[in-house]
C-alpha positions in Angstrom: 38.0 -1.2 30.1 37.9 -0.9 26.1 34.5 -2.8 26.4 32.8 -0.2 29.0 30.7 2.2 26.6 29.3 -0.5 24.8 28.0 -3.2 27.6 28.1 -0.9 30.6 26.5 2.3 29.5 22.7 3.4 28.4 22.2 3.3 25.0 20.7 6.8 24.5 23.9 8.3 26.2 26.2 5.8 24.1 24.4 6.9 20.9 24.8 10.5 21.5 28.4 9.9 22.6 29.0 8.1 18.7 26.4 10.6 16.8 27.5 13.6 17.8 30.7 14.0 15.9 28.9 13.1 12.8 26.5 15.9 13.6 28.6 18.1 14.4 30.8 17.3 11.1 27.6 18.0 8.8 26.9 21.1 10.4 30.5 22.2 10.3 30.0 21.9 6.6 27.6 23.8 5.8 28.6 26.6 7.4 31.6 26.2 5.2 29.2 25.6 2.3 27.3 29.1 3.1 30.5 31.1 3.9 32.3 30.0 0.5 29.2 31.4 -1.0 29.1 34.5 0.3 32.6 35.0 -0.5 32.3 34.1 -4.3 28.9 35.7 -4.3 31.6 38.9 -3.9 33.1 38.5 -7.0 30.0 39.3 -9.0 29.9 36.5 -11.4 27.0 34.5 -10.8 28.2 31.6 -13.3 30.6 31.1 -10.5 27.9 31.5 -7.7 25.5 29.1 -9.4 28.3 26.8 -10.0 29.1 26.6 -6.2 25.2 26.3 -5.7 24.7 23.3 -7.8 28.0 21.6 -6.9 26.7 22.1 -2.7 23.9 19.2 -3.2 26.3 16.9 -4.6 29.1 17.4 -2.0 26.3 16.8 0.3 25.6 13.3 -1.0 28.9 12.2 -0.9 29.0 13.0 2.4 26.6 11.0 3.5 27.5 8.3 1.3 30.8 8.6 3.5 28.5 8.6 6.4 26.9 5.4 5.3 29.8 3.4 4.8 32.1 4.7 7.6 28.7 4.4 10.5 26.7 1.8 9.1 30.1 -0.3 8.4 31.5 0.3 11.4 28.3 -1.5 12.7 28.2 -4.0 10.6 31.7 -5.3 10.7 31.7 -5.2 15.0 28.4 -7.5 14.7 30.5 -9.8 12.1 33.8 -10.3 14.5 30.9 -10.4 17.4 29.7 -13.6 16.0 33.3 -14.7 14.9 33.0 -14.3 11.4 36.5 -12.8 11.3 36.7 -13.2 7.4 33.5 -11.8 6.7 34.4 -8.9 9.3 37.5 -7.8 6.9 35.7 -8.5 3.5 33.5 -5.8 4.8 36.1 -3.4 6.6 37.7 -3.3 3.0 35.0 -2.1 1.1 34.1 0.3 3.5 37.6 1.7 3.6 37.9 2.1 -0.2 34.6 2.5 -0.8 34.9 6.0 1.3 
């Protein structure tokens, strides 16, 4: 029963099932991004606004470096206990969690 979305249904429909949240996440942030903006931007000082701007590119980043270790991990480590490298599989699972 655990198994079912991975050998049992399409990939496309699996892929959207996993990718979505992550979409959804990034998209969820920028509108936070552009709504924290406009607020400041209502304070008048644009030494704050241009701080915000410049700091939005780099929250970005991380976020995807997030994205990178928490998907592509994920991934990784399920094809590592797949072949029964076990010790390999948590090697990896710990870098990704404190590399996030």
């Amino acid at each position: 029963m655990q198994n079912e979305l991975f050998e049992k249904t399409p990939v496309p429909k699996a892929y959207l099932k996993f990718a979505l949240p992550v979409v959804f996440s990034s998209v969820l942030m920028l509108v936070y991004n552009m709504v924290d903006t406009y607020f400041i931007a209502q304070t008048g000082n644009t030494n704050i606004v241009a701080g915000v701007a410049l700091c939005a590119p780099v929250f970005s980043a991380l976020i995807a470096i997030g994205d990178i270790l928490g998907l592509g991990g994920s991934s990784f480590i399920s094809r590592l206990f797949g072949m029964g490298k076990n010790e390999e599989g948590k090697a990896v699972s710990v870098l990704c969690f404190w590399g996030q």
